[in-house]
N, C-alpha and C positions, 0 to 999 in steps of 0.2 A: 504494500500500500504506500504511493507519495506520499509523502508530508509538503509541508511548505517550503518554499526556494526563498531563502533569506538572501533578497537585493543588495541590501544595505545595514551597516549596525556601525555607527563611526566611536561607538567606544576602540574600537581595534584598529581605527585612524590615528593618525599625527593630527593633534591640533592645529598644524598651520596647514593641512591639507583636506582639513575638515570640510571646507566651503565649496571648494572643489570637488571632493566627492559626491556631496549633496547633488551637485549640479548635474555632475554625470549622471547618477540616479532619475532627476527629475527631468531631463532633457536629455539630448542629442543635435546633431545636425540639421535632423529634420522634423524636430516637435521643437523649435525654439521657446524659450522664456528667459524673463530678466526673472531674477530671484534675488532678496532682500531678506538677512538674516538681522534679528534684535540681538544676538550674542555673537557675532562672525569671531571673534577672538577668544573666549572665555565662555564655556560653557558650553559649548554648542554640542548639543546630542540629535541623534535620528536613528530609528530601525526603521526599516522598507520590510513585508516578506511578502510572499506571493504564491496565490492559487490558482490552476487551470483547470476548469469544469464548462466537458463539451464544449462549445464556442465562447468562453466569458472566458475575461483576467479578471480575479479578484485580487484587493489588495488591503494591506494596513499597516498605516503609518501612524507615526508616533514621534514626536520631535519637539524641540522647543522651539519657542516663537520665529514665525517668516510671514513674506508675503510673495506667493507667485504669478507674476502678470504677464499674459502673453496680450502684444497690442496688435493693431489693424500689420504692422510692419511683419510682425512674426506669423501671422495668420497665410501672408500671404507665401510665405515658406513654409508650410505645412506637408505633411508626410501623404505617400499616395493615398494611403487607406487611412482617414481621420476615423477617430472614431467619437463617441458620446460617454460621457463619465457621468457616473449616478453614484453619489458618494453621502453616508452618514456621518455625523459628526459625534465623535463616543468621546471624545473629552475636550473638554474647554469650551470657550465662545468663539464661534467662527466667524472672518469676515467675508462676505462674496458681494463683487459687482459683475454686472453682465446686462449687456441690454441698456445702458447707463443709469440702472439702479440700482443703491447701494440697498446691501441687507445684512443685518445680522441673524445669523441659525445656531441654533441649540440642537440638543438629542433628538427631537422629534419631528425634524422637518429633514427633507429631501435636496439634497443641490443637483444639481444637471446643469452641466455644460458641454458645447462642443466644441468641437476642437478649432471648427473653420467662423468663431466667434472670439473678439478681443472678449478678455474675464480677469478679472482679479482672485483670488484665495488665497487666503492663512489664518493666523491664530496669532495671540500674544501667549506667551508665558509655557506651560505646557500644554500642551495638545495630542490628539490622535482622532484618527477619520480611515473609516472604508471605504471603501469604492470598487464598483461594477464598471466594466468598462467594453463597450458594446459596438461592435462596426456600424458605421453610419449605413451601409448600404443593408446591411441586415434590418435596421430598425425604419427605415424608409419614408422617412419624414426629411419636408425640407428645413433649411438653416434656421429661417425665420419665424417656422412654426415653433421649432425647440426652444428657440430664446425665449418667444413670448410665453410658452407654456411654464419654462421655467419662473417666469417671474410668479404666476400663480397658481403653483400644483395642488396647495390648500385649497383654492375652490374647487376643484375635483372629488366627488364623493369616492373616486378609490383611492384617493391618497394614504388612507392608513391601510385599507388591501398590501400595496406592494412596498409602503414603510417595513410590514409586518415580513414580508416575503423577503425584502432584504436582507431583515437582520437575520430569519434564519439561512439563509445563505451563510453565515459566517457562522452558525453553533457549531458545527463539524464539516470544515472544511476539505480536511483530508480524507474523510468519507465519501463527502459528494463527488469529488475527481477521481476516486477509483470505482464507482457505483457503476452499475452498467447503464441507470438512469440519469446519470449526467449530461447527456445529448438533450433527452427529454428535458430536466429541468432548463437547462438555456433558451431551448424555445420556449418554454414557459417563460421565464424572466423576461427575454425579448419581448413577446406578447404584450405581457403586464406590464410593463415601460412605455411600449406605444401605445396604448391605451390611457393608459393616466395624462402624456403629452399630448395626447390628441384629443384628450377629453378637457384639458386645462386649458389646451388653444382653441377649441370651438369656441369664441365668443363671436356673437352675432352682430356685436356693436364693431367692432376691428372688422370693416368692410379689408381691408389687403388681409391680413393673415387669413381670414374664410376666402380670398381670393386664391394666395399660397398653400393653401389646401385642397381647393380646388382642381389646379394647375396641375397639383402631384397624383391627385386620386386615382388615376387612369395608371400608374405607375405602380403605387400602394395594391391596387385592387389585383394587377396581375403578378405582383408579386406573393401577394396571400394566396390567390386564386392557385399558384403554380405548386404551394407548398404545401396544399389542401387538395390537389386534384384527387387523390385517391379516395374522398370521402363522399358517398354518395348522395350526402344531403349538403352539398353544398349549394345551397341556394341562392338567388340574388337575395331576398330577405336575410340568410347566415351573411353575406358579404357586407350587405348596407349595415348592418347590427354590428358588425366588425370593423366598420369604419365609423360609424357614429353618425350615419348619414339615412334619410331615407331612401323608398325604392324607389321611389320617382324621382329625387334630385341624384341619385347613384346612375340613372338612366340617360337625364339629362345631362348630366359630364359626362358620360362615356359616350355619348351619341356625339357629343362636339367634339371628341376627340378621333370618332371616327370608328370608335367599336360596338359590334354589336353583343350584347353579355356573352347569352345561350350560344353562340353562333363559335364564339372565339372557347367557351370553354370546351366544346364538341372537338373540334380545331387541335387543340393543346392533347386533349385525351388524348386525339386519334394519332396523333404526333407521337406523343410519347409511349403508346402501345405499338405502333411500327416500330420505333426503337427496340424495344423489347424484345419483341417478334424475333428481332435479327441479330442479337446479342447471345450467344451461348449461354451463356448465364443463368439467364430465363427459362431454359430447354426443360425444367423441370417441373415449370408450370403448366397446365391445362392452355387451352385458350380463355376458356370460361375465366379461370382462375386469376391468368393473366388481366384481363376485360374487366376482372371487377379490382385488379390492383391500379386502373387506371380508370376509376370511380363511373364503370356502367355495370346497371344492376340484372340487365338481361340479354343474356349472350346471344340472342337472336336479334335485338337491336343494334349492339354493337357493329355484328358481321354485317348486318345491312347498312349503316355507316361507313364500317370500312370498304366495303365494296364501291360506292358512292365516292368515297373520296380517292382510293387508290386502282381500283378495276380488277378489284384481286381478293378472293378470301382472305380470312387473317392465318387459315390452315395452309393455303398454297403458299403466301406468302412465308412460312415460316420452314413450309417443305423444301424450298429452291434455296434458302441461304446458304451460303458456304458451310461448310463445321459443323450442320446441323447435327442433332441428338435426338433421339427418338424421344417423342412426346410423352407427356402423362397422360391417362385416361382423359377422354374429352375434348382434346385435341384436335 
């Protein structure tokens, strides 16, 4: 079973090298910040450790007093893949600005920022904080939805849902990263973070933010859509409830985007069940079998789809591939 990857512990530093390690720790080349210690000569402590479960870094620090500012300058040198940090504050008074509001946070509230936004963070005196830290393209919101939501997670009635989900993220960490359920909780976590931003940035009165929401939904929808195809009730009602949107205004952005729902999710299925088809892999599935791993509930619909779209049963087609293997029952 992993334990945790200790980052950083500058007790086993040189004091006059102390500053600089921090730095390494909290930066690189291509996640810049300016960092500002209250003790740079005298005193300066930090431990970093670190956990990987399914797709999340989890993290916790512990250190005395700093502040770390990344501005419009460092943003714009940002790393390929940014990601979004969701972090609690377990000791002391924290200070964040972002969005150019200042705030102070305690134990019980939520910070989120991203990465491709100038933000301020630290603590005076001693302190310590967790943090989730989540690929921006996994969580699929855009810049300006996340700022604004940050600024008001508390109006969100799940706010204390994924408060609560956080902290147990961190009860037994070394458990969760060798769990076989560790895939599954990340997309859970994932989930439960776009949901609370996107429930925080729904406000009706922010005519642009409900604009930047807009804009992305067509994005948002085929990216849940594509992670969920294997479920047979994926519905446009499951989608629009999943975006926070109804079926008619889910309809109407996607229709000005130029998709049509039912039409593109048939499309994706049949897509991804020809893949299959042709993949050795698979050779142990049924057709049936296969057909409903790519969320159709009756095998005699499906083959009449696939016939329609490709000119070929999904059995011939699977007879003539290279490599093939003989079928499971059903086939």
């Amino acid at each position: 079973m992993g334990g945790a990857v200790l980052l950083l512990d500058l007790d086993g530093v040189p004091p006059r090298e102390r500053v600089e390690a921090f730095h390494h720790a909290m930066t690189d080349t291509s996640v810049p910040n300016r960092i500002r210690h209250e003790e740079p000569d005298t005193g300066m402590r930090a431990r970093f450790e670190g956990w990987r479960i399914g797709g999340l870094d989890l993290f916790d620090m512990r250190s005395t007093g700093f502040e770390v500012r990344r501005t419009a300058w460092h943003v714009r040198r940002h790393r390929d893949r940014p990601v979004v940090s969701v972090s609690l504050q377990t000791r002391g008074t924290h200070r964040a600005e972002t969005g150019g509001r200042q705030r102070v946070l305690g134990p019980s509230d939520i910070c989120v920022f991203h990465e491709l936004a100038p933000r301020a963070y630290g603590w005076s005196g001693q302190g310590a904080s967790r943090a989730v830290t989540l690929d921006m393209a996994d969580l699929g919101l855009p810049v300006e939805a996340v700022v604004h939501a940050s600024l008001r997670l508390r109006a969100s009635p799940l706010h204390g849902l994924v408060l609560s989900h956080l902290r147990c993220l961190f009860h037994e960490p070394e458990r969760l990263q060798a769990d076989p359920g560790a895939a599954a909780v990340s997309r859970t976590t994932v989930e439960l973070v776009r949901a609370l931003l996107t429930s925080a940035a729904w406000n009706a009165d922010d005519a642009r933010v409900r604009g930047t929401m807009d804009d992305s939904l067509p994005t948002r929808v085929m990216a849940y859509a594509r992670r969920h195809l294997a479920d047979p009730d994926l519905t446009p009602e499951r989608i629009a409830h999943a975006h926070h949107v109804s079926v008619r205004h889910l309809y109407a952005v996607l229709a000005r985007a130029g998709i049509g729902l039912e039409q593109w999710l048939i499309t994706e299925r049949l897509e991804r069940a020809r893949h299959m088809l042709g993949d050795p892999r698979w050779a142990h599935l049924s057709v049936g079998a296969l057909a409903a791993r790519c969320g159709f509930t009756s095998h005699s619909h499906f083959t009449r789809r696939f016939r329609a779209a490709y000119g070929t049963t999904p059995s011939a087609l699977r007879r003539h591939r290279p490599d093939t293997r003989a079928e499971g029952p059903g086939g």
